[in-house]
C-alpha positions in Angstrom: 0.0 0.0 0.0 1.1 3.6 -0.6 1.5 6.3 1.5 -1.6 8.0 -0.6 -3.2 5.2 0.4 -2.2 5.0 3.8 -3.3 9.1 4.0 -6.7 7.9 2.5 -7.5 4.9 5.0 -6.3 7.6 7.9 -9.1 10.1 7.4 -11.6 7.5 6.9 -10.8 4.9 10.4 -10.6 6.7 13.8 -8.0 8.9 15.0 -6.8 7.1 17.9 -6.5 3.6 14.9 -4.5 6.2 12.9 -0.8 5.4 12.2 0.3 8.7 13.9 -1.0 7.9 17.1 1.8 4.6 17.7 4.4 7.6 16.8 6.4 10.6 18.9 4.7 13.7 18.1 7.2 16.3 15.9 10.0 17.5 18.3 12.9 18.7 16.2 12.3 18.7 12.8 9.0 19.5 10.5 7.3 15.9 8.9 7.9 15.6 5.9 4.2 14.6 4.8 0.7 15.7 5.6 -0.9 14.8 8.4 -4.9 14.9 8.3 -6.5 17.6 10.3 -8.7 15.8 12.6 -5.5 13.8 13.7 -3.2 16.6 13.9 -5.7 18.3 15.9 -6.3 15.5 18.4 -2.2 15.4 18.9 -2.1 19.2 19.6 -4.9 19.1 22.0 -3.8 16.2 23.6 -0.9 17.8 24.6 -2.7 20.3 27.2 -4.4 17.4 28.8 -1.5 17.6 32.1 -2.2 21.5 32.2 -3.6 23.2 34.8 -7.3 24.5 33.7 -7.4 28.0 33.6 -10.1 29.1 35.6 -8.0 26.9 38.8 -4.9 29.1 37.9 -5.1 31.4 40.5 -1.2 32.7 39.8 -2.4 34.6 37.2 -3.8 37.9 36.5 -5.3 37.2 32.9 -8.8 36.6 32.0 -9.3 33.0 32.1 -13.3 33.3 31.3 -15.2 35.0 28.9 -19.0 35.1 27.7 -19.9 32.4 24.8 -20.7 35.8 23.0 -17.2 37.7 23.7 -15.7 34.1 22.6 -17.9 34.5 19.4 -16.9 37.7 18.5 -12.8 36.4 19.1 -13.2 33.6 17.2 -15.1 35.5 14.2 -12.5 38.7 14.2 -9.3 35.9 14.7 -8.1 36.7 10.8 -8.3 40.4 11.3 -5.2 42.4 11.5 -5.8 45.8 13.7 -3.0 47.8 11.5 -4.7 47.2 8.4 -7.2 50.3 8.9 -7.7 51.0 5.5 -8.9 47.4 5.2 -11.0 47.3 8.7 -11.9 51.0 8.9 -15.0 50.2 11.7 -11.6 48.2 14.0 -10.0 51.4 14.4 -13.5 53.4 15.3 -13.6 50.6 18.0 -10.5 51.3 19.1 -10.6 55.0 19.4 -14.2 54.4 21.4 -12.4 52.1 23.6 -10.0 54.9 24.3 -12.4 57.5 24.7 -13.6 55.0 27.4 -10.6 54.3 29.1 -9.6 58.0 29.6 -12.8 59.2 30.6 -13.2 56.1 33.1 -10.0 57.8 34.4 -11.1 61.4 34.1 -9.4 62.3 31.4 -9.3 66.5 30.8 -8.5 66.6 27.4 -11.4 68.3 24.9 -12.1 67.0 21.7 -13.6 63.8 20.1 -10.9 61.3 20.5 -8.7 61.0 23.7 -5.1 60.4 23.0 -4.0 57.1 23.9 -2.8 53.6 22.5 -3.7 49.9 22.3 -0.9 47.2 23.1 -0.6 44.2 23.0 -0.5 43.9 27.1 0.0 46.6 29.8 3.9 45.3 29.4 3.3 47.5 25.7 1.7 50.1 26.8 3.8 50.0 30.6 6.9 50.9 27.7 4.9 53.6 25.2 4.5 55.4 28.9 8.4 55.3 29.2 9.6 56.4 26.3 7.0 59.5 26.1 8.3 60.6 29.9 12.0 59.7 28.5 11.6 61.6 25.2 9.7 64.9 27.5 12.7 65.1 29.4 15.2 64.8 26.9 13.2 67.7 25.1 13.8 69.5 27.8 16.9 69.2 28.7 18.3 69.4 25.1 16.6 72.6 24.9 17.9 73.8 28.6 21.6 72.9 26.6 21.9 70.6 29.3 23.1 66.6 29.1 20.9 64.1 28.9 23.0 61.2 28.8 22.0 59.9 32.2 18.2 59.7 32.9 16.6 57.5 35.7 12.7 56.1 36.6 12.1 55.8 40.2 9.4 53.4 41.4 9.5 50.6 44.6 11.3 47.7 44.5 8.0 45.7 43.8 7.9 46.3 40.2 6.9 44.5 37.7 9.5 43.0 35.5 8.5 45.0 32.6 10.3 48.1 34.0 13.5 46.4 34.3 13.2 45.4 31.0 12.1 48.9 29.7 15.3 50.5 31.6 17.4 48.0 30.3 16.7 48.4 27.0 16.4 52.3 26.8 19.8 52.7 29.1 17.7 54.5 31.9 18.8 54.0 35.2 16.3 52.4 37.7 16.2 53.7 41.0 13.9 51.3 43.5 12.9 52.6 46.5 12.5 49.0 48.8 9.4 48.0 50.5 9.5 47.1 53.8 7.8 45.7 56.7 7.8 49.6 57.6 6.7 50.7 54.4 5.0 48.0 52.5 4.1 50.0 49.3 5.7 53.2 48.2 8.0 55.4 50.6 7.1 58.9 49.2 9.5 60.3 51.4 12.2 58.4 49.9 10.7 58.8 46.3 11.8 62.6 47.1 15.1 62.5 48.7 15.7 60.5 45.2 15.0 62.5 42.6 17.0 65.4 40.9 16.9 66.8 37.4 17.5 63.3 35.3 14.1 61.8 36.6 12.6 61.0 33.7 9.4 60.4 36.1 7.9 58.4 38.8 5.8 55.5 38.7 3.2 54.3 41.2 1.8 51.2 40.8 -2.2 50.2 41.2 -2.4 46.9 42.0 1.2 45.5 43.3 2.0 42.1 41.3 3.5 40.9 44.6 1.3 42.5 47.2 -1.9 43.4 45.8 -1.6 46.5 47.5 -2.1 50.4 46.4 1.1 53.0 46.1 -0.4 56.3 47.7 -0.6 57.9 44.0 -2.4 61.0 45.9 0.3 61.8 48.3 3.3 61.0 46.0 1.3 64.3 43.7 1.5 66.5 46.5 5.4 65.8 47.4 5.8 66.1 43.7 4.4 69.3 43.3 5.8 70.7 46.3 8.9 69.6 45.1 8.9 70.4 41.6 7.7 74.2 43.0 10.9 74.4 45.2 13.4 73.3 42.6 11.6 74.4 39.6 11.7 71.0 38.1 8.8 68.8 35.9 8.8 65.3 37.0 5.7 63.8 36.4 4.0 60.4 37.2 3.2 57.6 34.8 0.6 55.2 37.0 1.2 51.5 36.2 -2.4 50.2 36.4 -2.3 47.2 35.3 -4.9 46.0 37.4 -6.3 48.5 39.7 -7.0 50.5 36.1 -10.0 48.2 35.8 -10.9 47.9 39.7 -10.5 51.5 41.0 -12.4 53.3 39.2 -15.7 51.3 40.1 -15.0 49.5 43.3 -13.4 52.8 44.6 -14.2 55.8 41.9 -14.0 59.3 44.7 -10.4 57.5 44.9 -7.7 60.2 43.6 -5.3 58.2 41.6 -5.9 59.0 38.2 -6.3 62.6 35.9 -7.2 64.3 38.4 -4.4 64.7 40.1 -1.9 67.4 37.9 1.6 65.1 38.0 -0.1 62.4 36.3 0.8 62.7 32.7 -0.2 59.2 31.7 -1.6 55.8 32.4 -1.6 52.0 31.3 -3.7 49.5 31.9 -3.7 45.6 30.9 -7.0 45.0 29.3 -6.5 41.0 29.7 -7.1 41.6 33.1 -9.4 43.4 35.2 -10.9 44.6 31.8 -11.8 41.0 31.3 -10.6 40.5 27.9 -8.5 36.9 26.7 -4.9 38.4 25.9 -3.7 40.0 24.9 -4.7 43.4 25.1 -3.1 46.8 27.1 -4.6 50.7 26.8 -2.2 53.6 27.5 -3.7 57.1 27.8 -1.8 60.8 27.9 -3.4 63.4 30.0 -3.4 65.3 26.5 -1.8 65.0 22.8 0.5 67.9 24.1 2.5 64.9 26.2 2.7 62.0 23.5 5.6 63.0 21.8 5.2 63.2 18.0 8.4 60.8 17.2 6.9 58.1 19.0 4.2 58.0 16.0 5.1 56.4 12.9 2.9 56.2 9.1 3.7 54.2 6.4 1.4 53.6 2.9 2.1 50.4 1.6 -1.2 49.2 2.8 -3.2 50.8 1.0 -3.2 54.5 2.4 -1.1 56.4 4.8 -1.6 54.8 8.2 -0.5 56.4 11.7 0.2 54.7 14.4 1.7 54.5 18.5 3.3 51.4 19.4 6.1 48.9 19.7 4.7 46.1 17.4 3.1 46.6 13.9 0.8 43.9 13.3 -1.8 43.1 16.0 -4.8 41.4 16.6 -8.2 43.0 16.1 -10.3 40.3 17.7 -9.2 41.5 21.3 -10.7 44.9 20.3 -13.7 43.9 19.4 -13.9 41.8 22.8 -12.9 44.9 24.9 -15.6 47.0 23.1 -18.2 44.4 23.3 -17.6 44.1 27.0 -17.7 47.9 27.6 -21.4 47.6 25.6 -22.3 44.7 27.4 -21.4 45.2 30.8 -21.5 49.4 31.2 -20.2 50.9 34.9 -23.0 48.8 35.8 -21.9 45.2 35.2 -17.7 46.0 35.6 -19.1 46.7 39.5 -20.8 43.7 39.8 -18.4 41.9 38.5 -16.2 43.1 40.5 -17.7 43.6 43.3 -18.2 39.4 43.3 -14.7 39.0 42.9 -13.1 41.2 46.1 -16.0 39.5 47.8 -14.8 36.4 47.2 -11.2 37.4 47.8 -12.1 38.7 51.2 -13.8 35.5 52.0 -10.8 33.5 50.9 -9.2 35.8 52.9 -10.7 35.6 55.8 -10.6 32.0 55.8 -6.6 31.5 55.2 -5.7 34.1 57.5 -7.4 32.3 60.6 -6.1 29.6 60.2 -3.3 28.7 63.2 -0.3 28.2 60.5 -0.7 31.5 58.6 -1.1 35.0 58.7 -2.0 37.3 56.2 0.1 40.0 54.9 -2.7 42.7 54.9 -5.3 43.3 57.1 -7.6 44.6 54.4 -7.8 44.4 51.0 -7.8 47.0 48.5 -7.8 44.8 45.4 -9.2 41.1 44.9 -6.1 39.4 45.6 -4.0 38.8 48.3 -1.1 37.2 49.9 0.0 35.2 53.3 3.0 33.9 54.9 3.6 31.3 57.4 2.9 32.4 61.0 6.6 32.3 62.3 6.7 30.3 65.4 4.5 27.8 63.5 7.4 27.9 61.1 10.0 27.0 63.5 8.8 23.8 63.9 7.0 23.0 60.6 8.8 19.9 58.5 7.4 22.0 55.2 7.6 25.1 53.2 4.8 26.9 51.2 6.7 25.8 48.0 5.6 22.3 49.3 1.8 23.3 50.1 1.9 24.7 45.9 3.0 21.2 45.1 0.2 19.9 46.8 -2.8 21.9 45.6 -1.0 21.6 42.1 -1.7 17.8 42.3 -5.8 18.7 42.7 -5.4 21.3 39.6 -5.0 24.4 41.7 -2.0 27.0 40.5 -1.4 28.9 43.7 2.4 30.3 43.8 4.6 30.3 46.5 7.6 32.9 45.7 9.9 35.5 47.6 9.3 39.4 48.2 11.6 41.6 46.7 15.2 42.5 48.0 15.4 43.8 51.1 12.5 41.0 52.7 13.6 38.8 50.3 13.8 36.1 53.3 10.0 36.1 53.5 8.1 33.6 51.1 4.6 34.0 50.8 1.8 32.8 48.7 -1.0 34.4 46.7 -4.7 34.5 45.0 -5.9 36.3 42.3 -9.9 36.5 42.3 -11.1 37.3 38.1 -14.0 36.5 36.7 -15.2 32.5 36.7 -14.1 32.3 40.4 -17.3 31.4 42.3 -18.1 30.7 46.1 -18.2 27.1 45.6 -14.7 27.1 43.7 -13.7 29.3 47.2 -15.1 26.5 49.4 -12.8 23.7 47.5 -9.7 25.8 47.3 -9.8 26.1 51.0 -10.9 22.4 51.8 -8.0 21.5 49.5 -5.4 24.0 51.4 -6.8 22.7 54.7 -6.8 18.5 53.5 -2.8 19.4 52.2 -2.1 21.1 55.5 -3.1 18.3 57.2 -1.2 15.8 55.3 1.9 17.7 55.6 2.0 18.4 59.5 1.8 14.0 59.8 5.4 14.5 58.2 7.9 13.3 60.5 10.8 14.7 58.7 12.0 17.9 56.8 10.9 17.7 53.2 13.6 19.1 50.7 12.6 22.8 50.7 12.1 23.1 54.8 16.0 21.7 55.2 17.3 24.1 52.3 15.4 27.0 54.3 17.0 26.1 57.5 20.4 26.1 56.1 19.9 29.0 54.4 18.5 31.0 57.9 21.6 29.5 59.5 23.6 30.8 56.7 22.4 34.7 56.9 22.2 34.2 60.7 18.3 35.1 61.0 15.4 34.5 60.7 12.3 36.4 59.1 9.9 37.5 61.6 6.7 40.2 60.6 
């Protein structure tokens, strides 16, 4: 028989009688003959059977559920390139709407029709389209003061996320972190001062700690600003990275002062794969006015058709986000976003309240400002435990959950704690099995009679430093 023939009797007999199914799947190297669809599909999809299903990754921030419609719309729009505007004229209208939503959801003071902003393709885009406008302002500036600007620096705490480090890397700006601390667990505005001077390209807040889940005082860090810009006659702005609180803020705690309102805040990002509840990936970046977006960062080109514009690190991008982010702000309003919302802190302050009394934890926060959280173990409990929290993630891993254990940043590096992110598709029930399942793996690891690997490499390490972390 030949291999046509072999091909033909494949698509007619069942996938798992096919020949491909006895062999590895591709590793290395591309096969060098066709493989019929329905089998090719069953191998790829077979591969994410040992994954852990989304809704149960709680490590995450992205959306993990959406409405069948929302899904439709994706899946219909999955083709579409967003550049091609000439092509999809009605995907850019949706964008700019989206935009005009997003700034005016943040106050935004600029008049006109259109607010000035930018899609990316996460907040980690728009996090860097922020950047480079500050960086670009001050260079401006300074090239016009005749002064050098060969040696610009972003301040922001120590609990950044690692998009910043990237974007000073790459841009040769130097990052100053001001630490957090069992003091000072989110930004130190008094230290945000003392480290500034004229290279500041700006500070940057963050809404919504990745580590914490906790607020920087955006408020308070505008008033030291603009008494200190006064005194030395200086123009450091803020860019606020609200990657999550962008979406939560403004309708879980909208008389808040975070956003436009306050005059040092020049721009804003937002991931809207998060709390927008979009599937990634999808980020918004707005400018307080057009007056701040510097016009280099804007870039046309007409070999698709007509002259398009456009704000952004990467060319092509997909449209079918947009459309789910616009369908969303339709479907849902201020209205549903709050509900929605609303659920999830509710359930997060359940969850909450549940971990933290229990005997072998403590929770990091006594309130919660976001829905998400994080704990540690209590510290005599700790003393004498035979296990880690790296050990409790292993556990809940093996019932599907993703909860991760990891270290704080430098400076309470020593402490490891664990967290929760509450989205959309986590329900009370879900709640009540997450916790069973923390309090059935507790269990099982205090009838240990021995030190499991990661509680003997913690001891030497506490031996090695000389201390031990205490709260």
């Amino acid at each position: 028989m030949n291999r046509d023939d072999n091909i033909r009797k494949d698509a007619e007999t069942d996938v798992f009688s096919s020949l491909e199914m006895r062999e590895p799947a591709p590793a290395e190297f591309l096969p060098k003959h066709k493989t019929p669809a329905e089998i090719a599909y069953q191998m790829v999809k077979d591969e994410t059977f040992p994954q852990t299903q989304p809704r149960l990754n709680l490590a995450t921030f992205v959306t993990t559920y959406m409405d069948d419609y929302g899904t439709r719309l994706m899946n219909e729009a999955v083709g579409i390139n967003y550049i091609d505007e000439t092509e999809y004229p009605r995907v850019a209208v949706m964008c700019g709407r989206c935009i005009n939503m997003v700034a005016n959801m943040w106050h935004s003071p600029e008049k006109g029709e259109w607010k000035t902003g930018a899609v990316g393709i996460g907040s980690s885009e728009a996090c860097m389209l922020g950047g480079v406008a500050a960086w670009l302002r001050w260079r401006e500036r300074r090239k016009a003061a005749g002064k050098p600007y060969d040696k610009p620096n972003l301040i922001m705490s120590s609990a950044y996320q690692v998009v910043w480090e990237k974007f000073c890397q790459l841009w040769q700006i130097e990052m100053r972190t001001i630490p957090i601390t069992h003091k000072h667990p989110t930004l130190n505005i008094e230290e945000v001062i003392e480290t500034c001077d004229e290279n500041t390209i700006c500070v940057v807040p963050i809404a919504g700690v990745t580590w914490t889940g906790m607020n920087d005082d955006i408020e308070a860090l505008n008033d030291a600003l603009e008494q200190y810009n006064r005194i030395t006659g200086y123009d450091i702005p803020i860019h606020v990275d609200a990657a999550s609180g962008g979406f939560i803020l403004p309708f879980l705690n909208p008389d808040k002062k975070w956003d436009f309102r306050l005059k040092w805040v020049l721009s804003i990002s937002t991931s809207g794969h998060k709390y927008g509840l979009v599937y990634p990936g999808l980020g918004w970046v707005v400018w307080r006015d057009k007056a701040y977006l510097p016009a280099e960062m804007s870039f046309s080109v007409n070999y698709l058709g007509a002259s398009i514009s456009q704000v952004g690190l990467n060319f092509s991008r997909p449209a079918a986000q947009i459309l789910a982010q616009y369908y969303n702000f339709i479907h849902l309003g201020e209205e549903g976003y709050r509900e929605i919302h609303s659920n999830s802190m509710a359930i997060a302050e359940y969850c909450h309240k549940a971990i933290g009394g229990m005997p072998c934890f403590r929770n990091y926060a006594d309130e919660l400002v976001n829905p998400l959280f994080i704990w540690y173990m209590q510290p005599e409990y700790e003393k004498k435990a035979m296990w880690t929290l790296y050990d409790l993630q292993d556990k809940l891993m093996q019932k599907g959950w993703m909860v991760p254990a990891y270290t704080m940043p430098k400076d309470i590096e020593d402490m490891v704690v664990m967290r929760i992110v509450v989205r959309q598709g986590m329900s009370r029930d879900m709640a009540d099995m997450l916790i069973n399942d923390i309090r059935d793996a507790v269990s099982e690891l205090e009838k240990l009679e021995y030190p499991t690997p990661t509680r003997t490499a913690a001891r030497k390490n506490e031996k090695t430093k000389g201390r031990v972390f205490t709260h």
